[in-house]
N, C-alpha and C positions, 0 to 999 in steps of 0.2 A: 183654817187648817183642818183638813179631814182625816182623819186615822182609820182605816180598814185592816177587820182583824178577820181572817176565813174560819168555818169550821165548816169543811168539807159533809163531815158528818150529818149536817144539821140542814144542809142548802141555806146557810142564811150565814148573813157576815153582823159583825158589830160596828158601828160604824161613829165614832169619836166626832161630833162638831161644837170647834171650841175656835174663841176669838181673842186677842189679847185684852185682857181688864185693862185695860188704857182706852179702850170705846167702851166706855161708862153708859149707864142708864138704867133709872129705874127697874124698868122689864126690859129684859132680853132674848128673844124667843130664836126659835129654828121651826120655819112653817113650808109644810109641802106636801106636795102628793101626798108620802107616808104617812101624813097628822090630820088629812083635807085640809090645810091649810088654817089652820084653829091657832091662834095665837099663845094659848092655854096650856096645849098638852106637851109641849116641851119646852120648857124655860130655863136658860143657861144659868148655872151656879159655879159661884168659888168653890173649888176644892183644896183640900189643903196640902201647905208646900208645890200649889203648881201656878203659875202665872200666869195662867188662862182660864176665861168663864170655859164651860163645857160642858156637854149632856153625851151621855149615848143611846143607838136607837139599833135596836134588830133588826135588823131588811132581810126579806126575801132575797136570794141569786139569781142575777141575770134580768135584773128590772133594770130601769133609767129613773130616774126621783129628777123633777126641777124643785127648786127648792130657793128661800135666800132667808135673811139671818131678819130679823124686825126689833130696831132700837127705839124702845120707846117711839112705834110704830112706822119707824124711819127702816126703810129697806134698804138693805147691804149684800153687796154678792158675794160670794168666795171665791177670790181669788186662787188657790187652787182646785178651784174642780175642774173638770173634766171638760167646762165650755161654758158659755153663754147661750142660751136660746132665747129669741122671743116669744112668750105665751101670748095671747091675745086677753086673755081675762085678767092676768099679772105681770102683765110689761118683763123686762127683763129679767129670768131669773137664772140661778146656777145650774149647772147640769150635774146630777149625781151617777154614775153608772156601778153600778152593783153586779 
């Protein structure tokens, strides 16, 4: 599930990726364009009272991000974003549009 929040002011959106804690795993990461694809610099945590792992991430306006979620290094797409694309160097991943 993706959450996009705008602040016009700023050209850049916040942008919410969270997956249900019912897909468990050690590491849970969100890797892509935005991070080069580093499994490290965003890793999904409980927060409290919500029923979803989840990070947020600042993006620039008017980019395209592919992106996919890595469970204990097991890649998962988002089903709502924006598409699927084939990458050639990462097989399937999401499409983010910003």
């Amino acid at each position: 599930m993706l959450v996009r929040e705008y602040a016009e002011f700023r050209q850049e959106m916040r942008v919410t990726f969270s997956i249900p804690d019912s897909l468990w795993g050690d590491q849970i990461a969100v890797v892509g364009d935005f991070n080069n694809w580093n499994p490290f610099t965003h890793i999904l945590e409980a927060r409290r009272g919500e029923p979803n792992l989840s990070i947020s991430v600042v993006l620039p306006l008017g980019q395209n991000y592919r992106f996919v979620y890595l469970v204990d290094g097991e890649r998962v797409l988002e089903p709502a974003a924006a598409g699927v694309v084939d990458d050639i160097q990462n097989g399937p991943v999401s499409l983010l549009i910003v």
